[in-house]
C-alpha positions in Angstrom: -13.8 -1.8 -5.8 -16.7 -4.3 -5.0 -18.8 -1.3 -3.4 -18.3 0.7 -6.6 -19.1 -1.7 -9.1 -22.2 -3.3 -6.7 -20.8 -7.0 -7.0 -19.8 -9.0 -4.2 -16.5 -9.7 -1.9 -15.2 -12.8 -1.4 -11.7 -12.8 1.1 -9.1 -15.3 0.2 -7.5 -16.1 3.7 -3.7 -16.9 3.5 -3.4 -20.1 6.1 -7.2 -20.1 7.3 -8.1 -21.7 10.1 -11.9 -22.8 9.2 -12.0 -24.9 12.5 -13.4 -21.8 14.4 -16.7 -22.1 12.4 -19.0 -24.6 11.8 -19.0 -23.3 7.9 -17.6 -25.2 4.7 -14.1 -24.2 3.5 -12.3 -24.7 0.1 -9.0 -24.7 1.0 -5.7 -25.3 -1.5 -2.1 -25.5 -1.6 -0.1 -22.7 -3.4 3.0 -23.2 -6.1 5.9 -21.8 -4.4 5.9 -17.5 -4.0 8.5 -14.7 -4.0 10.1 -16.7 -1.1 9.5 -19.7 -1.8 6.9 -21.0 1.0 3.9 -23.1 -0.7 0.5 -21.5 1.3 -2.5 -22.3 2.2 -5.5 -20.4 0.6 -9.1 -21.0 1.8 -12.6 -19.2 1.2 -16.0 -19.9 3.2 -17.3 -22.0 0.2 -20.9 -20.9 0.1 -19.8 -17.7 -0.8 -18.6 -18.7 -4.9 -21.4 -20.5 -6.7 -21.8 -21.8 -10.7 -23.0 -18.4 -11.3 -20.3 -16.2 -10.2 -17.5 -15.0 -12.5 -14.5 -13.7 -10.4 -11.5 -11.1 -10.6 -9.0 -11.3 -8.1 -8.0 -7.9 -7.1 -4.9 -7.3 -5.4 -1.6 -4.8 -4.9 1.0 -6.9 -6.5 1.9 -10.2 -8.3 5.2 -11.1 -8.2 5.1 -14.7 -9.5 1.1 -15.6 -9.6 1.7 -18.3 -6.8 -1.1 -17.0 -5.2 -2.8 -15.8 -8.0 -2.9 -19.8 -9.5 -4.4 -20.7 -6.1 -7.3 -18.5 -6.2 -8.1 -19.4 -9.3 -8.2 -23.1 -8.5 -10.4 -22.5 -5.2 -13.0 -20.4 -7.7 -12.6 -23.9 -10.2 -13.2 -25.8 -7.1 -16.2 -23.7 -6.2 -17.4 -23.8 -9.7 -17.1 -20.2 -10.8 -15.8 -18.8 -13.7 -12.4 -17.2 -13.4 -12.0 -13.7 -15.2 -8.9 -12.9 -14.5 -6.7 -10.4 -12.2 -6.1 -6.7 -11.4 -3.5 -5.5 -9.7 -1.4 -2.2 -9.2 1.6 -4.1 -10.0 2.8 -6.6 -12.3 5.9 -8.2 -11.7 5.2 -11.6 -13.3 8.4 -12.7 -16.2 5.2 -16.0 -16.5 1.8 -17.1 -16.1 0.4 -13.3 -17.1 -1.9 -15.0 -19.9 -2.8 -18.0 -18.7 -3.7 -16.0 -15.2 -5.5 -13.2 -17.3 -3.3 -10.6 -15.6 -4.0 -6.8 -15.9 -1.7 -4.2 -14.1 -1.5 -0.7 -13.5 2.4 -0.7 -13.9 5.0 -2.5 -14.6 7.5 -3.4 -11.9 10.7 -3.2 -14.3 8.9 0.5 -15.2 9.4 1.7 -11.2 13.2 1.0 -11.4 13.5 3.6 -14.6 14.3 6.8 -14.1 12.6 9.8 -15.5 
């Protein structure tokens, strides 16, 4: 989607290990997931400045854990969060406050036709 659009790709690593560089990492707990396990979330912090609005782009939120953490290492980083696209949205909370936009519903890929 980046290449498409000509904007830049930051990757959130899940449990980062930003000892094997000599580069700044943000770094931040999660809220608990779909199994409950709090992660770790980190980013090479040069690469989200003041001037960069963000979307977080992934396959599937299930409870915005993750999703809640990105957005606090973008606050962190000083960019502006826009929100999140994903394929699909399994969130029952947090879809506002996390600016969530999906593709489908997960309660629509249990219906049948």
């Amino acid at each position: 989607m980046a290449q498409h659009f000509g904007v830049g790709l930051v990757e959130v690593r899940k449990e980062p290990n930003p000892f094997t560089d000599s580069d700044a990492w943000l770094t931040v707990t999660t809220p608990p997931d779909y199994n409950d396990r709090h992660l770790t979330l980190g980013f090479r912090r040069e690469l989200v400045t003041s001037a960069d609005r963000v979307l977080l782009v992934d396959g599937w939120v299930a409870t915005g854990g993750q999703a809640s953490g990105a957005r606090e290492l973008v606050r962190r980083a000083g960019g502006s969060w826009l929100g999140m696209s994903v394929i699909v949205d399994a969130l029952t909370d947090h879809r506002r406050e996390l600016a969530v936009e999906g593709l489908v519903h997960e309660r629509d890929l249990h219906r049948k036709p």
